[in-house]
N, C-alpha and C positions, 0 to 999 in steps of 0.2 A: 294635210295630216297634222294633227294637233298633238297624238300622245306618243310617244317619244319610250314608253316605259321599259318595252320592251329590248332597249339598249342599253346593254353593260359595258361599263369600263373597268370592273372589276375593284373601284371602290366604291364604295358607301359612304357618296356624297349629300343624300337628303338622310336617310336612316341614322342611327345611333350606336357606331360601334363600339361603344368605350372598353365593352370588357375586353374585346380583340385586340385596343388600343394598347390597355393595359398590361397582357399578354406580352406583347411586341416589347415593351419597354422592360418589363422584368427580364426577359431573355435578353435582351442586350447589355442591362446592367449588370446581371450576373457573367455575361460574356466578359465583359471589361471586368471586373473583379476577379474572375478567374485564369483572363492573363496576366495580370497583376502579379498575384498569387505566383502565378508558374517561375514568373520571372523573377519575384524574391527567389524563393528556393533557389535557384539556378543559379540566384548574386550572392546568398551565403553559400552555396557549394564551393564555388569560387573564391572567394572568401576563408575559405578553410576554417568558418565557424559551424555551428549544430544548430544554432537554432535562429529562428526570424525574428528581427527585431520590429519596434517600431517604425523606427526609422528607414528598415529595409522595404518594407510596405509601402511607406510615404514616397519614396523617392522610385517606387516601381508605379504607381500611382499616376504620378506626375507624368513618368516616360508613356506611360500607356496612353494619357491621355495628347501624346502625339504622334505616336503610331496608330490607335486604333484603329480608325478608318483605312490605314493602309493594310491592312491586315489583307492575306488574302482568305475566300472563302468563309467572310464575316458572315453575312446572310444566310448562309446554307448552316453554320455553326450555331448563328441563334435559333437557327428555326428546328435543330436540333434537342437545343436546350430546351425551347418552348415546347417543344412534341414532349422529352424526357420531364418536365414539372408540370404538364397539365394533362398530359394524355395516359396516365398511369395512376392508378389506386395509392393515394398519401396511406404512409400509416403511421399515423400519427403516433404510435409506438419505439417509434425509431429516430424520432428528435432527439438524439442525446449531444451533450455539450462536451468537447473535450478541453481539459487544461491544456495549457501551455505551460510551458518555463521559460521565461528568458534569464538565462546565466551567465550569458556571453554580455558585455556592452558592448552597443555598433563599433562595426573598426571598417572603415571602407577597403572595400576588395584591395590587393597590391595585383592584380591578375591583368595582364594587357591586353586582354579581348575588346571586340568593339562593344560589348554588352557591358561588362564592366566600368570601362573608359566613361561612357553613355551614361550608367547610373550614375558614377561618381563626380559627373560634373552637371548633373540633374538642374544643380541649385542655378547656375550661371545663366544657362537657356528658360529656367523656367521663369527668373527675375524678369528676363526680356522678353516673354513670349506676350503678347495682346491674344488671346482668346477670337476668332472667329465662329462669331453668332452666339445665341443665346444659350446652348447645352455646353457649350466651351465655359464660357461665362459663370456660371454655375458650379462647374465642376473645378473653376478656379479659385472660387470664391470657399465652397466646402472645402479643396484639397488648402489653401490660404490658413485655414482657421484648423486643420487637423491638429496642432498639437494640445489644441483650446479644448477640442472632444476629447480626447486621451486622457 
């Protein structure tokens, strides 16, 4: 027997998935931004300031990108995401941009949680961390040159 076709392994190894591809990565990347996100809020709460700084971003940024993978129920979250930005009607009516203020300058948390402790010595572990593989790499390199974007 020569054709083999009718065996799946459920990926799309000669075909051309990219837009699937594509897909997968936007919902992972917004996954990772939006624990991000959670975890500033959480560090200015803590913090007994109002509002997110830059700086409170960058350094939740950094932390996410070594826990994410430990995350649990990362997969079933982006596939979440993925189902909620592609399987729903855009309406393109509702892109609206909101200001921020920042009023506050950064003051690192004084709060003795392990999440705070964690942010506020961000800088030390992240000086020493070497990046494993090529998405590490990358995201060390952009989160490296953040205040260059800013």
């Amino acid at each position: 027997m020569s054709d083999y076709s009718f065996m799946k392994t459920g990926f799309d190894l000669v075909g051309n998935n990219e837009y699937e591809l594509k897909k997968n990565i936007v919902a992972l990347v917004t996954l990772f931004a939006e624990n991000a996100i959670k975890t500033s809020f959480t560090y200015v709460k803590h913090s007994k300031r109002k509002g997110v700084t830059t700086e409170d971003l960058k350094r939740c940024v950094m932390m996410e990108c070594f826990f994410f993978t430990k995350r649990p129920d990362i997969l079933k979250k982006a596939e979440d995401i993925k189902r909620e930005l592609f399987d729903t009607i855009e309406d393109s009516d509702s892109d609206t941009e909101e200001e921020t203020e920042q009023d506050e300058e950064f003051k690192e948390s004084e709060c003795k949680c392990a999440l705070c402790k964690c942010i506020n010595n961000i800088y030390g572990r992240w000086s020493n961390w070497t990046p494993d593989g090529k998405m590490q790499e990358i995201l060390k390199d952009v989160i490296d040159k953040f205040d260059q974007l800013t």
